[in-house]
C-alpha positions in Angstrom: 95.8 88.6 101.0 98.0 90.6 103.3 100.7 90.5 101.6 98.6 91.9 98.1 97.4 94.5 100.5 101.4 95.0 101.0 102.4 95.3 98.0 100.1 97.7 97.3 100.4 100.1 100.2 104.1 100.0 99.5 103.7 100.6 95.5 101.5 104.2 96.9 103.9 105.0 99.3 106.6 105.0 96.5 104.8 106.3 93.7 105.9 109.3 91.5 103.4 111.7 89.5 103.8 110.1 86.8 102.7 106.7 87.8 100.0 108.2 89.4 98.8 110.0 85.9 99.1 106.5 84.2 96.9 104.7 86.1 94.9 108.1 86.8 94.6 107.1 83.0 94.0 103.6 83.1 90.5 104.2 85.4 89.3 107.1 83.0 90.0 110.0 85.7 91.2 113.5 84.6 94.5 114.3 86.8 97.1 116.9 85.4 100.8 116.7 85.4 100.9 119.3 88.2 98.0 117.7 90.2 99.9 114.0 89.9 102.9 115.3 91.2 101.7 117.5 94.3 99.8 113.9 94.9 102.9 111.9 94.6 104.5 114.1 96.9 102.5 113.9 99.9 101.8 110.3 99.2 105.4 109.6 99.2 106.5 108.4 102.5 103.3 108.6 104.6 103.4 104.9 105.0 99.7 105.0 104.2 97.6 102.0 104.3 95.0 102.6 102.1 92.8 99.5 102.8 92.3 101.8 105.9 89.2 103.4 105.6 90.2 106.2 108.2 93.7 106.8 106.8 92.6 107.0 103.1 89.5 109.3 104.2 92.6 111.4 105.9 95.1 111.3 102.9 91.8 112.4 100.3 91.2 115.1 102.4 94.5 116.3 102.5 94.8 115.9 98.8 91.7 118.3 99.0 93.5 120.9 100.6 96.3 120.2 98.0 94.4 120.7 95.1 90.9 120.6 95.3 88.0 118.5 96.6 86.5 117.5 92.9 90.4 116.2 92.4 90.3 114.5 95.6 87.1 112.6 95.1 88.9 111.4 91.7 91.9 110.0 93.2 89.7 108.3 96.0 88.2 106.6 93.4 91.7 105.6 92.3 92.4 104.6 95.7 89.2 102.3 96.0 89.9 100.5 92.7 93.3 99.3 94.0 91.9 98.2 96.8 89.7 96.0 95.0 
């Protein structure tokens, strides 16, 4: 299981905005280009864990600040389904 949970945490902490809008896509959340790639930006070498409860509750609420809080409770939900 940890290394799944590696994997993954890796995969986020490399991801581009355009990654990000296809699975954005695949879980039926509305994301725009821009959106995606501010995301992918701070994303992008955080080295978050997001099977974290605390550091993904940190990284939505600076995505909140990023671009807004209805955006950020999308792309938790994101975040929850890959951690499933």
């Amino acid at each position: 299981m940890k290394l799944l949970q590696n994997v993954i945490n890796y995969k986020i902490n490399i991801i581009t905005g355009d990654e990000l809008l296809k699975y954005a896509k695949q879980f039926n959340i509305s994301l725009t280009k821009t959106d995606a790639g501010k995301i992918a930006a701070y994303l992008r070498g955080k080295n978050l864990n997001i099977f974290n409860d605390a550091d993904r509750a940190k990284a939505v609420k600076e995505v909140a600040k990023i671009t807004s809080p209805e955006v950020a409770k999308e792309i938790n939900k994101v975040l929850i389904q890959f951690t499933k």
